[in-house]
Residue frames as qw, qx, qy, qz and C-alpha x, y, z in Angstrom:
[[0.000, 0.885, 0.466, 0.000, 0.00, 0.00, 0.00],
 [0.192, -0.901, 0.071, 0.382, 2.46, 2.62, 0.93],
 [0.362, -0.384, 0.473, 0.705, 4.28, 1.82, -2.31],
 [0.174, 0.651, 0.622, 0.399, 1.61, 1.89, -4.51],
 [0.183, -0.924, -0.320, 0.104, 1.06, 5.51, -2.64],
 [0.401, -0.625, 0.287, 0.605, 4.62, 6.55, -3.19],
 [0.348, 0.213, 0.695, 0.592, 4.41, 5.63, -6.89],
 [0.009, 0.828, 0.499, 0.255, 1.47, 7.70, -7.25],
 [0.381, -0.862, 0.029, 0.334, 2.78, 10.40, -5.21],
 [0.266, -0.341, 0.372, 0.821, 6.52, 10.89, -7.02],
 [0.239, 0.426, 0.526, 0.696, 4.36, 10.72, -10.77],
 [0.014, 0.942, 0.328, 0.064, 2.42, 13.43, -9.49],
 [0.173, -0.765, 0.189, 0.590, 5.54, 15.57, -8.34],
 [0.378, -0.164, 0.598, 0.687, 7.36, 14.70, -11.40],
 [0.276, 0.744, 0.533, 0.293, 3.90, 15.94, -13.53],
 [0.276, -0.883, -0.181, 0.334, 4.44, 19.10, -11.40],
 [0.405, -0.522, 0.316, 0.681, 7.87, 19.70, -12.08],
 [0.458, 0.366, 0.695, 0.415, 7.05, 19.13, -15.89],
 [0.144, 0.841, 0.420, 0.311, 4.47, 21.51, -16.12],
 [0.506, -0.744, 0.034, 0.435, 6.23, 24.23, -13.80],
 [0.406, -0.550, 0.403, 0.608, 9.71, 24.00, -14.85],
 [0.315, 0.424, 0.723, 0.446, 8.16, 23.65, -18.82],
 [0.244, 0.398, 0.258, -0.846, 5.36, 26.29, -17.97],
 [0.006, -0.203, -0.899, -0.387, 2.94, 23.80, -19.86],
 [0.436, -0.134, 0.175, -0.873, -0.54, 24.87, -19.43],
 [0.736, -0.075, -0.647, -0.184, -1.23, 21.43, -18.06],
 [0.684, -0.599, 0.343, -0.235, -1.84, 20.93, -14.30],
 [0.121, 0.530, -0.826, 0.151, 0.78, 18.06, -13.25],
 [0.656, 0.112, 0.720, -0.194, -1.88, 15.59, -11.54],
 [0.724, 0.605, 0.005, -0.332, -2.79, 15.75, -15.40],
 [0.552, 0.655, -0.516, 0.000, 0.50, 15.24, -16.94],
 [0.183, -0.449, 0.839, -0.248, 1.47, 12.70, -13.72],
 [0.833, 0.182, 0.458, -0.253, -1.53, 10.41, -14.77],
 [0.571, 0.699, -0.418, -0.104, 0.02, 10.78, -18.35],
 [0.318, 0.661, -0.677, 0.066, 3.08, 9.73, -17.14],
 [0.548, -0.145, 0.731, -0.380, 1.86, 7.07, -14.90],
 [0.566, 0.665, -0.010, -0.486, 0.24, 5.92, -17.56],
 [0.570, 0.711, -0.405, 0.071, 3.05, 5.37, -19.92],
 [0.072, 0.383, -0.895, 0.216, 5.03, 3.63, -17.45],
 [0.692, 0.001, 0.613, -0.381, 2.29, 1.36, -16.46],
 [0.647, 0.697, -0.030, -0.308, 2.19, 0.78, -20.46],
 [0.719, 0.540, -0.437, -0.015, 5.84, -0.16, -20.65],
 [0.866, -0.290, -0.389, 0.120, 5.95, -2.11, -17.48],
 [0.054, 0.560, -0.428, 0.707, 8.14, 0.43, -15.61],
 [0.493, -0.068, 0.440, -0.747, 5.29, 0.43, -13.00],
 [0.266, -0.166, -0.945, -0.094, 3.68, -2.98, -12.55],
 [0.517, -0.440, -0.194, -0.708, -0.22, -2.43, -12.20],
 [0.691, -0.393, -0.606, -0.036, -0.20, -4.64, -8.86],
 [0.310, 0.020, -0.327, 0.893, 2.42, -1.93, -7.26],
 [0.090, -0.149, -0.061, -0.983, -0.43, 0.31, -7.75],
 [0.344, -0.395, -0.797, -0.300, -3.57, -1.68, -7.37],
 [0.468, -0.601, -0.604, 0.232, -4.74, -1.59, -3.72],
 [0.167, -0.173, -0.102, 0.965, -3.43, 2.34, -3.62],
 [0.271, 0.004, -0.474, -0.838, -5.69, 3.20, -6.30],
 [0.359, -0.328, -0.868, 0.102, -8.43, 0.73, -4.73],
 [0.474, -0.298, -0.571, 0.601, -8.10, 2.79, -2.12],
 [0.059, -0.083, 0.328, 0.939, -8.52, 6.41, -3.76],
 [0.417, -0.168, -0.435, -0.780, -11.39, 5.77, -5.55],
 [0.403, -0.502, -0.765, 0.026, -13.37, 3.87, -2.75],
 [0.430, -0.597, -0.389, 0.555, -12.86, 7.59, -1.33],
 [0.306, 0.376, 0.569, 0.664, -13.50, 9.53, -4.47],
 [0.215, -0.787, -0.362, -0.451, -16.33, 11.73, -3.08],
 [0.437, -0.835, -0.179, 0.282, -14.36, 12.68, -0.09],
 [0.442, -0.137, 0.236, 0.855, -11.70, 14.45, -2.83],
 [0.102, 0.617, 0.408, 0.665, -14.37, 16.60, -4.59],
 [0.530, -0.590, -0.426, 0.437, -14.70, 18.30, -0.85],
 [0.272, -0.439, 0.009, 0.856, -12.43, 20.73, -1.16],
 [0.186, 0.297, 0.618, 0.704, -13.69, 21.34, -5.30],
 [0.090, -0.615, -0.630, -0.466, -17.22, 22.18, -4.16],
 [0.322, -0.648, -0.119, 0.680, -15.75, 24.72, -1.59],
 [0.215, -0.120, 0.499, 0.831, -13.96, 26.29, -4.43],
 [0.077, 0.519, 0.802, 0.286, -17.18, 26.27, -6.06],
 [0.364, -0.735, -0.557, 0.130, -18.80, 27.84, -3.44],
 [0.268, -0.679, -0.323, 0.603, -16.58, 30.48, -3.30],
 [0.050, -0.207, 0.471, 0.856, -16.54, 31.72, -6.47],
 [0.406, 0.625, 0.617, -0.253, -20.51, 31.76, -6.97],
 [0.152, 0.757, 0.033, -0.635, -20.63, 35.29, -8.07],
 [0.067, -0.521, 0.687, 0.502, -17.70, 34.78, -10.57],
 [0.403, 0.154, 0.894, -0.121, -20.29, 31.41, -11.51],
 [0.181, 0.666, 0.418, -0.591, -22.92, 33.66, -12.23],
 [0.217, 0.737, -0.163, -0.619, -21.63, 35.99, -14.62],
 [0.376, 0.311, -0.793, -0.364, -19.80, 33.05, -17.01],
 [0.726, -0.129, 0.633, -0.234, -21.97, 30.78, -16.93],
 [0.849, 0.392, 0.007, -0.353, -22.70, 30.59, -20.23],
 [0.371, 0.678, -0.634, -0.019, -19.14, 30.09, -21.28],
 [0.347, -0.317, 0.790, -0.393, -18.74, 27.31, -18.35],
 [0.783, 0.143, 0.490, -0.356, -21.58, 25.44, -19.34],
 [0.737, 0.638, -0.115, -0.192, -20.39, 24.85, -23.11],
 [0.072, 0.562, -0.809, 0.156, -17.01, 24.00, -21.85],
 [0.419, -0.118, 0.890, -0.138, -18.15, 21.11, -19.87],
 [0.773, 0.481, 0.074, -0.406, -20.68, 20.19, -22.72],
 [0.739, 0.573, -0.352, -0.046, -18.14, 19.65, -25.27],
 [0.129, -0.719, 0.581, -0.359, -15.80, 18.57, -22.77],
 [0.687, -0.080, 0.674, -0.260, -17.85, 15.62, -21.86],
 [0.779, 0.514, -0.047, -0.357, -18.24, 14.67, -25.38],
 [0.456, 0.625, -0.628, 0.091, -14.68, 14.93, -26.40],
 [0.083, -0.488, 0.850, -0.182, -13.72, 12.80, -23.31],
 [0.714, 0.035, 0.616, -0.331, -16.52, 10.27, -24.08],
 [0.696, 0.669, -0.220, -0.140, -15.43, 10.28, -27.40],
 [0.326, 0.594, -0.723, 0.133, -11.56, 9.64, -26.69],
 [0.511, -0.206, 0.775, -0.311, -12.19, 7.31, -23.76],
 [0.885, 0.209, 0.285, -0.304, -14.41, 5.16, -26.54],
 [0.635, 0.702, -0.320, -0.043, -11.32, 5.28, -28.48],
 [0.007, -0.468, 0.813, -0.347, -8.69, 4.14, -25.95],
 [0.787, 0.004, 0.446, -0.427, -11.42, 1.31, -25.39],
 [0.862, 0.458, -0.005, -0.215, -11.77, 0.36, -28.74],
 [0.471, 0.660, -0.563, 0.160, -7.93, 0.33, -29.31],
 [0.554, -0.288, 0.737, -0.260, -7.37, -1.89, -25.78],
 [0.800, 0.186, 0.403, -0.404, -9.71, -4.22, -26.82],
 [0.812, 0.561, -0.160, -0.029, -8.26, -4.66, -30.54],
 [0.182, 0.590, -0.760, 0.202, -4.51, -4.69, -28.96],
 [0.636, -0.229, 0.570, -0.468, -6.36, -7.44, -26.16],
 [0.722, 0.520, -0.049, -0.453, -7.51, -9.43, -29.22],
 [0.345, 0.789, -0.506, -0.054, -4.00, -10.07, -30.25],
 [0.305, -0.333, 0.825, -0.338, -2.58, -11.42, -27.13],
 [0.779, -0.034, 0.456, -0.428, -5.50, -13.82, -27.20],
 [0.651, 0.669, 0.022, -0.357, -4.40, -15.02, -30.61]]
């Protein structure tokens, strides 16, 4: 558990530093899942190192959006005025990532295939 929590932990600094010392306009949890990712992909990071961390996380998912819907909360006003612009963001937002997620499915599945083969 506490390596599967360190592993997670360094790819997030190391997304940080990325985006930081880069000045990507990519948060670092973003670009540390990337890179988590990609080593889980070329066995760097064995998915059992990580398993029961990540288990863990998401069985505790709704106590991380906590702080978010503070944030929320305190920027009503600011809510208010853009919504409109907000609301079309997540629109197309949800599309595009239910779009690419159907694609990183579809492309598992056909690389799965293989193996089986």
């Amino acid at each position: 558990m506490v390596k599967g929590l360190s592993i997670l932990l360094i790819m997030q600094f190391v997304g940080e530093v990325v985006s930081r010392g880069l000045e990507i306009p990519i948060p670092g949890n973003v670009l540390g899942m990337g890179l988590l990712l990609a080593a889980l992909g070329l066995g760097v990071v064995r998915l059992e190192w990580v398993q029961e961390a990540a288990d863990l996380l998401l069985s505790h998912l709704a106590l991380l959006f906590v702080p978010a819907g503070v944030g929320v909360m305190v920027y009503l006003d600011l809510i208010a005025r853009q919504w409109l612009p907000i609301v079309a963001a997540t629109v197309i937002s949800t599309f595009v990532v239910m779009a690419v997620t159907a694609w990183t499915e579809s492309l598992v599945a056909r690389k799965g295939r293989r193996h089986v083969e």
